[in-house]
C-alpha positions in Angstrom: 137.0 85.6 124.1 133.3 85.4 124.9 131.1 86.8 122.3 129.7 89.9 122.9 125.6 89.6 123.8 123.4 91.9 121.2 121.2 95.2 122.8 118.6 96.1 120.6 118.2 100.3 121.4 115.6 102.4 119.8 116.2 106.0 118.9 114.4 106.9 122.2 116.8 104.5 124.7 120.1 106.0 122.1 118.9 109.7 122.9 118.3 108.9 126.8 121.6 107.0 126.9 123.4 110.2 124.7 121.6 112.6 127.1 123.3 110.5 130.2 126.5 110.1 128.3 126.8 114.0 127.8 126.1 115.2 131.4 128.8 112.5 132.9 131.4 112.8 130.7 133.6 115.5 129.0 133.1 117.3 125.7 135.5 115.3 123.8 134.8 111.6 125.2 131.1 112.4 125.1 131.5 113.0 121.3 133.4 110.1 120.6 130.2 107.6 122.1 128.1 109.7 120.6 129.7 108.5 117.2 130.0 105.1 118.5 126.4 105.1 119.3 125.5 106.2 115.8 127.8 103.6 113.9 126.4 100.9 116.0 123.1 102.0 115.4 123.8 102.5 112.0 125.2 99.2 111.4 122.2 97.6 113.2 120.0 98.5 110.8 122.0 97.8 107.8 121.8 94.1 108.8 118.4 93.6 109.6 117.8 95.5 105.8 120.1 92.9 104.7 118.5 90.3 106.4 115.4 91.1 104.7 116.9 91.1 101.4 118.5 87.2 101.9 115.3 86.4 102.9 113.4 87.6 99.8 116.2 86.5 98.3 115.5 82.6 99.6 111.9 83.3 98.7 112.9 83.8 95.2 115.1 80.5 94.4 113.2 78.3 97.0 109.4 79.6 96.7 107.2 81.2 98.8 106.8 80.3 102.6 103.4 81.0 104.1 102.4 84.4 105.3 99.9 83.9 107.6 100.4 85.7 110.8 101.1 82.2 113.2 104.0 81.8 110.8 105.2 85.3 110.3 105.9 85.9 113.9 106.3 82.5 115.0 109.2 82.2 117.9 107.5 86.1 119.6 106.8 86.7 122.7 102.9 85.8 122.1 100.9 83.9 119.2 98.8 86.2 117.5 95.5 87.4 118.2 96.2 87.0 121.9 95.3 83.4 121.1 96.7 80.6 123.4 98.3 78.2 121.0 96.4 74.7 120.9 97.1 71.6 119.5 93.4 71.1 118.6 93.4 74.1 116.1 94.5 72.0 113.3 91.5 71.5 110.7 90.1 68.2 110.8 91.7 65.6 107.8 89.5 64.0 105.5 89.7 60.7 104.6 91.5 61.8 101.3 89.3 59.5 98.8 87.5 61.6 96.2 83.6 60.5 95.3 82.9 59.0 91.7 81.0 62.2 91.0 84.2 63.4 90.7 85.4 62.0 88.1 83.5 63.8 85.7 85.6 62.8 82.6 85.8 59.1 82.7 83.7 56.7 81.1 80.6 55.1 82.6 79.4 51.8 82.8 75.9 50.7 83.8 75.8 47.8 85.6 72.6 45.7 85.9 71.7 43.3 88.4 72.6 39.7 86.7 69.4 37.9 88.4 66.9 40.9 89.4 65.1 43.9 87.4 62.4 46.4 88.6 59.4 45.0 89.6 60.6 41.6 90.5 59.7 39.7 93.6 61.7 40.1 96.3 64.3 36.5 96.6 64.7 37.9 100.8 61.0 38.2 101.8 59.1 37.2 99.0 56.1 39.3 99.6 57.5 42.4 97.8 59.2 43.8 94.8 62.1 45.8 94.4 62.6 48.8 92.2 66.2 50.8 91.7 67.6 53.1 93.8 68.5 56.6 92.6 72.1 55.8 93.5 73.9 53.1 92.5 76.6 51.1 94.3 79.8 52.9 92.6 83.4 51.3 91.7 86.5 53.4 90.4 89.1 52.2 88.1 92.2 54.1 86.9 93.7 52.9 83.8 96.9 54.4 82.3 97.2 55.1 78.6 99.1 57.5 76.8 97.7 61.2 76.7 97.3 61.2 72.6 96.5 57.6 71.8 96.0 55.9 68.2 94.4 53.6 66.5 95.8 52.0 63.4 92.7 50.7 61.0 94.9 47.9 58.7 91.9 47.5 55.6 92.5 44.2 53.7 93.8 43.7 50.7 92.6 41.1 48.1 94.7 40.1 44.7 93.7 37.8 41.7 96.2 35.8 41.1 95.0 35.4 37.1 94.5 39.5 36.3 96.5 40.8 39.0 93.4 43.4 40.1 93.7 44.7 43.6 90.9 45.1 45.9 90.7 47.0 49.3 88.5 47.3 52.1 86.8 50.8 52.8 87.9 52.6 55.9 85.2 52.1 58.5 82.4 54.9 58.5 83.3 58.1 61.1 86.9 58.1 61.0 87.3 60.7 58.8 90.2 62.0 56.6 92.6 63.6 58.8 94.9 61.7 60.8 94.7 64.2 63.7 91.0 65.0 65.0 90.0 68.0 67.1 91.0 66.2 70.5 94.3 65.2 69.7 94.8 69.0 69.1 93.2 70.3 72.4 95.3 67.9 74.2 98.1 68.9 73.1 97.0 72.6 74.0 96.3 71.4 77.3 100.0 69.6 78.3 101.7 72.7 76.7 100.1 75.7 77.7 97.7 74.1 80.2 100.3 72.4 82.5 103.5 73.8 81.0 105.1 70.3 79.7 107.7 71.4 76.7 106.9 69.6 72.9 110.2 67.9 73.5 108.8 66.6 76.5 105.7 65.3 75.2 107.3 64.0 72.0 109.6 61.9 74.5 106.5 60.4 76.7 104.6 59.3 73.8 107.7 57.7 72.0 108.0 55.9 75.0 104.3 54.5 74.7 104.8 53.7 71.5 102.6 56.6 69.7 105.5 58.8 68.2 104.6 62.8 67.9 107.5 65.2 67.0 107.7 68.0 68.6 107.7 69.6 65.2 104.1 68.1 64.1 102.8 69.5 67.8 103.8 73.2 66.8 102.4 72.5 63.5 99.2 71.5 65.0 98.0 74.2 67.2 99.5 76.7 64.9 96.9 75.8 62.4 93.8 75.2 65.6 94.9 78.7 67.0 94.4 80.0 63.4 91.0 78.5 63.2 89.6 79.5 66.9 91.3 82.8 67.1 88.1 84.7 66.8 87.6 83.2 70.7 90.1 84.8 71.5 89.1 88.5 70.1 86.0 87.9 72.0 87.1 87.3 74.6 89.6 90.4 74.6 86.2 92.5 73.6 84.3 91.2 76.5 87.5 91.9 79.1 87.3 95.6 77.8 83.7 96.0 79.6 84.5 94.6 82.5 84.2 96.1 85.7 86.7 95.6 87.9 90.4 94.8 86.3 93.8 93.7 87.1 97.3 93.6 85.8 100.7 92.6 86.6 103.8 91.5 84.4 106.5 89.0 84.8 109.7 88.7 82.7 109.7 86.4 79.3 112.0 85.3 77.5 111.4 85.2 73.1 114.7 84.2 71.4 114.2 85.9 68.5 113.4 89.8 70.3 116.5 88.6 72.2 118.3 88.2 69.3 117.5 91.9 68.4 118.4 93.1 71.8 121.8 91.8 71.1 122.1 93.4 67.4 124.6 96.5 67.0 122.8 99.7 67.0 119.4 98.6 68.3 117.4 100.9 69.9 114.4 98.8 71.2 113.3 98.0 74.6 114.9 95.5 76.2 113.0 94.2 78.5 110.4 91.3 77.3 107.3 90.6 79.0 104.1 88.4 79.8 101.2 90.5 81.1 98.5 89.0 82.5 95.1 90.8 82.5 92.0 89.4 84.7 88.5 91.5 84.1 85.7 91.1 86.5 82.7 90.8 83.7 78.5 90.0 84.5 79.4 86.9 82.9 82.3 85.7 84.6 85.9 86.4 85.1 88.4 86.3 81.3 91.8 85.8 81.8 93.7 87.3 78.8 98.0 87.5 78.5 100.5 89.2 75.7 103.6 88.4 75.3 106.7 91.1 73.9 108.1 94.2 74.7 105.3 96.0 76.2 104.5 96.9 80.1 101.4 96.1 81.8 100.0 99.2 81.1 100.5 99.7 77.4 98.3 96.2 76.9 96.1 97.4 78.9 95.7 101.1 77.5 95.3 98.7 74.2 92.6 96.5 75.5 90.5 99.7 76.9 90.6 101.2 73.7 88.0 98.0 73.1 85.8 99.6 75.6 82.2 101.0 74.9 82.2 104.9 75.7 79.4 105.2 77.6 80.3 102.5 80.3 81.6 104.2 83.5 85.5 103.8 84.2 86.8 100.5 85.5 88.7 99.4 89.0 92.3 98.9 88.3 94.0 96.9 90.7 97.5 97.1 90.0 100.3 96.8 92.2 102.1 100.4 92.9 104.4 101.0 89.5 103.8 103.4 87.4 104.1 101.2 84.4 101.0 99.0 85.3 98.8 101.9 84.7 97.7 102.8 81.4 98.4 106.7 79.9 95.6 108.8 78.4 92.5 106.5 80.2 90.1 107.3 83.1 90.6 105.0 85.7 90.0 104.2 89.2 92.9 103.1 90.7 93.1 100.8 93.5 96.4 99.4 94.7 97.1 95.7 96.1 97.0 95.7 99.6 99.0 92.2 99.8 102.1 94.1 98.1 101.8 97.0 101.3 101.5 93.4 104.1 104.2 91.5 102.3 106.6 94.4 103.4 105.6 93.7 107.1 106.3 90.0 106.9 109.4 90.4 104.8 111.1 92.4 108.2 108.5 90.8 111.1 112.0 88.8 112.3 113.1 91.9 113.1 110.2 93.9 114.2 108.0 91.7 115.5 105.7 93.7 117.6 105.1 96.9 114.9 104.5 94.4 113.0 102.3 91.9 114.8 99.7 95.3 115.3 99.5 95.8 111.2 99.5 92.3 110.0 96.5 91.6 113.2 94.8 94.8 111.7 94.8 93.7 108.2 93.5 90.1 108.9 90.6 91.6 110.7 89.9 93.5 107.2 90.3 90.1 105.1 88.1 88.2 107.9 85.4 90.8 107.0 85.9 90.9 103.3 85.2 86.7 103.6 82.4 87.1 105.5 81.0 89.7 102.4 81.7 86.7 100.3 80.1 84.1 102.2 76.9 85.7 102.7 77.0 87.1 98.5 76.5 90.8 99.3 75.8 93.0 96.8 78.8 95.1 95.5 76.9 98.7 97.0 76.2 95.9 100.5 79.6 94.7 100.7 81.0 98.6 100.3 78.8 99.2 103.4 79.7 96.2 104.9 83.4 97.2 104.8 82.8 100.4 105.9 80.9 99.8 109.0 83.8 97.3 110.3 87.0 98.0 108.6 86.7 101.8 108.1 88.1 103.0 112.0 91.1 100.0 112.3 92.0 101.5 108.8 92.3 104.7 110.2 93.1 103.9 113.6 96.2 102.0 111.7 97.1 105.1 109.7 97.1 107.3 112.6 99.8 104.7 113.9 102.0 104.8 110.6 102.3 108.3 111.1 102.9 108.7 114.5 106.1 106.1 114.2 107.3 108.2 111.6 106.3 111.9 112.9 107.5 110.9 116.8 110.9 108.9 115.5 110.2 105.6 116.8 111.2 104.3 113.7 114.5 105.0 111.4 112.7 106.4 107.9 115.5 104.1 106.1 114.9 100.7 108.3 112.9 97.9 106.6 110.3 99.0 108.9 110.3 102.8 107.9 110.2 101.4 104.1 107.0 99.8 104.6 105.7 102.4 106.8 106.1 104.7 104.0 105.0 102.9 101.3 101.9 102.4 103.0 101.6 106.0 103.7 102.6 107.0 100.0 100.0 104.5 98.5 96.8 105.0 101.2 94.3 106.2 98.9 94.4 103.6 96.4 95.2 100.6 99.0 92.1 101.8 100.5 89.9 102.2 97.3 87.6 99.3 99.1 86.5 101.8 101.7 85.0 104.1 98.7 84.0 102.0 95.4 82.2 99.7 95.1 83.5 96.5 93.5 87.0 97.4 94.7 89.0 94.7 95.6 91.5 94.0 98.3 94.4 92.9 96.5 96.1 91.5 92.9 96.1 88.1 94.2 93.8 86.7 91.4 96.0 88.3 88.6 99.4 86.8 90.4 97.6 83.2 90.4 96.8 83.8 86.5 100.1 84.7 85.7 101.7 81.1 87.2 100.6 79.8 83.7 102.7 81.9 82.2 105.6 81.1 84.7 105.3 77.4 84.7 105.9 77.2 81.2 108.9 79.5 81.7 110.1 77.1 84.2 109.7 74.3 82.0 110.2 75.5 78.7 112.2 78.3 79.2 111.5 80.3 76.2 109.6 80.7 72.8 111.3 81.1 70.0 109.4 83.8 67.7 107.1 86.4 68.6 104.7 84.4 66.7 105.1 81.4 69.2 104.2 83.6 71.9 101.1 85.1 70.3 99.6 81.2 69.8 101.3 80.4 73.6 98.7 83.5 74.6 96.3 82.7 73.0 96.1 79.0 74.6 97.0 80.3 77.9 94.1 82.7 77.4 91.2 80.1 76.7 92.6 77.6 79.1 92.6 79.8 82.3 89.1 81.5 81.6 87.6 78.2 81.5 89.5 77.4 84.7 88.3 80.1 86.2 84.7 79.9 85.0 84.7 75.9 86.4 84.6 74.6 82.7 86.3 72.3 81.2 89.0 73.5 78.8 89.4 70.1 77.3 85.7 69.9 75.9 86.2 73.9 75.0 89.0 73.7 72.8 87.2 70.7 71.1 84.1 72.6 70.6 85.3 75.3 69.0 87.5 73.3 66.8 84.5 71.3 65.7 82.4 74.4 64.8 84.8 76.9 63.7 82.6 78.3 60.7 79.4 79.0 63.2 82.7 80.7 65.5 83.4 83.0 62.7 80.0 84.2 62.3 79.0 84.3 66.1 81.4 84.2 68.5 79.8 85.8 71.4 78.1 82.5 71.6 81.0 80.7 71.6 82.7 81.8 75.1 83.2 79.2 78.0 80.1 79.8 79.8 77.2 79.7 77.0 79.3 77.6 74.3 77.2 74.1 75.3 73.8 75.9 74.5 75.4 76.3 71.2 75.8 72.6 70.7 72.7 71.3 69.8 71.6 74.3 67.5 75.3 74.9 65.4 74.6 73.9 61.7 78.5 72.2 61.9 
């Protein structure tokens, strides 16, 4: 039996074919493909909803494709943008070597010329005399060693063999008394909460390289640093509070012992466990700040505005649309993550690849002017005007074509395409909170990047084991991710603020990522 072939109808070519149907044929067969009609239809739509739902599903397990528009509707009729594919559109590839000024952490070695110095004569012409170039020829060489390494000082021992007295060598000057410095510390900061690598995992690699390090002695270690640095971290949760512009989002945790409690008899706590992640738009820079435990995005951040100064104005909240990112009993302006509303298009663009080709075009001619605000560093009040000079009338233009699909039929409310349609409609003012405040941003996406520290150790460690673990796993995660973002590095950070904890105490608004080095030379530690 051949396979029937698929007709996609619209609600305009099912009414026109009902309408024919009901003139040519009789009451009774006119109902019965009229109920044909509507199961068909009915069915239709169930599997393209369906469809979309495997394919987020995919997207879960498998990770994220890319969502740029060539992709999205890749296989249409047309590429998008009305742009004749070419094969020269590819960006040109580099040569993939990196420059020695790159490699900002590794040693360096000065080199001089074993025959010549400044002022000699020149051995080519012998008339003049050379003198040293500003740059010098460069050479890179990688070395492995293990991430914590050790040294083992073996002091000598003398004995006389008549009284029997023993005598030692002294330790050499500058090592110090405790077996693990400052560095060993951040390090082991860095591989766990940094780049998500488990203690059992790092306890394994340096057994292998013959340094040993339980996993044990790691917790113990940054246990007793986050103790001593954790004034850092209420500065920097102080500073987030005056920020201008923040976001939230949460992803699910998991902390062994709340679980524990979640499984007790008679328990009446919240289930659900929690990492937040919080990024606030300061003058300085941005802080990235996440809490672990039972509460929603919104509850840590009604907590952390409570840190606000009163007479500041009220903050940007970009949020995606739940209600539980947004904090109770605070004055906020809301603005809602635009990506969310155009992730809805590409999740069902398979299926309606022209509605959705018009949107997803729309709202790259709105990101294309945002980049341009950032290229040439408007102002916040410029870049406002900016965005509403050229993204104002296709924002409204696109509205007026959201509501029309709904208002005329051409769309089933309950498709994958009605969903997003409505959503869009539901959420407009605060998607389009860029088109009226200043500093507003387009979408959550620098919160969602912030939160993959949180999720890569989830991957690899899979859980902490006390609320107390999580609370120095935040903290780390904290420091780590604002130095990222402030282009610092979070290795010479941790170390510094190790090494002067007692002028951290005292000051530690001098202490934060992007004034800490000025602090150097003048600490009394």
């Amino acid at each position: 039996m051949t396979p029937p072939k698929r007709i996609d109808l619209d609600l305009e070519q099912a009414e026109a074919l009902l309408k024919r149907a009901k003139e040519a044929l009789s009451a009774e067969d006119y109902n019965t493909i009229k109920a044909m009609v509507e199961t068909i239809y009915l069915l239709s739509q169930s599997v393209d909803q369906k469809a979309a739902s495997i394919r987020r599903l995919l997207k879960m397990l498998f990770g994220e494709r890319s969502e740029k528009i060539e992709k999205v509707l890749q296989g249409t009729e047309r590429p998008a943008s009305g742009k004749k594919p070419s094969e020269n559109q590819d960006k040109l590839k580099g040569h993939g070597r990196k420059s020695a000024d790159e490699y900002t952490g590794a040693d360096k070695v000065d080199v001089p010329h074993p025959d010549l110095k400044p002022g000699d004569r020149c051995p080519g012409c012998l008339k003049g005399k050379v003198y040293a170039l500003k740059t010098p020829e460069t050479a890179v060489r990688i070395t492995g060693k293990s991430p914590l390494d050790a040294t083992v000082y073996r002091m000598q021992r003398l004995r006389c063999n008549l009284c029997g007295e023993i005598f030692k060598a002294k330790p050499p000057a500058g090592i110090g008394d405790e077996k693990y410095d400052a560095a060993s510390a951040a390090m082991i900061a860095l591989l766990k909460y940094g780049s998500g690598m488990p203690f059992n995992r790092i306890q394994q690699l340096q057994a292998s390289l013959g340094v040993p390090l339980a996993a044990s002695t790691q917790w113990q270690i940054v246990e007793q640093v986050a103790d001593r640095i954790f004034p850092a971290y209420l500065e920097h949760n102080y500073q987030a509070a005056q920020g201008d512009v923040v976001h939230d989002d949460d992803t699910t945790m998991k902390i062994l012992e709340l679980m524990k409690e979640n499984n007790e008899q008679g328990s009446s706590e919240r289930k659900g466990i929690f990492t937040t992640g919080i990024v606030s738009t300061t003058k300085n820079g941005p802080i990235a700040l996440f809490y672990t435990g039972r509460k929603h995005a919104g509850e840590n951040m009604a907590d952390l505005l409570r840190r606000r100064q009163k007479h500041l104005e009220s903050p940007v909240l970009m949020c995606d649309a739940l209600s539980r990112n947004i904090p109770e009993n605070f004055k906020i302006i809301l603005a809602n993550c635009l990506a969310h509303g155009r992730r809805r298009f590409v999740d069902v663009a398979v299926n309606f690849p022209d509605e959705c080709r018009y949107v997803l075009e729309t709202l790259a001619k709105v990101y294309q002017t945002d980049q341009i605000a950032k290229e040439r560093k408007l102002t916040p009040g410029q870049r406002l005007s900016f965005h509403q000079q050229r993204s104002s009338k296709l924002m409204k233009e696109m509205k007026q074509w959201l509501e029309d699909q709904l208002d005329h039929n051409k769309v089933e409310p309950n498709s994958g395409l009605g969903q997003a349609i409505s959503y869009m409609l539901n959420h407009w003012k605060p998607l389009t909170a860029f088109l009226r405040v200043r500093n507003a941003p387009l979408d959550n996406n620098i919160c969602e990047r912030a939160l993959k520290k949180a999720i890569l150790h989830r991957k690899n460690a899979m859980f902490y084991k006390t609320q107390h673990g999580a609370e120095v796993g935040d903290l780390f995660m904290s420091l780590i991710h604002t130095c990222n973002l402030a282009k610092v590095n979070p290795f010479d950070y941790l170390i510094a603020l190790q090494e002067h904890s007692s002028d951290l105490v005292k000051h530690p608004e001098k202490w934060m990522p992007w004034n800490y080095t000025s602090q150097l030379s003048s600490s009394p530690d």
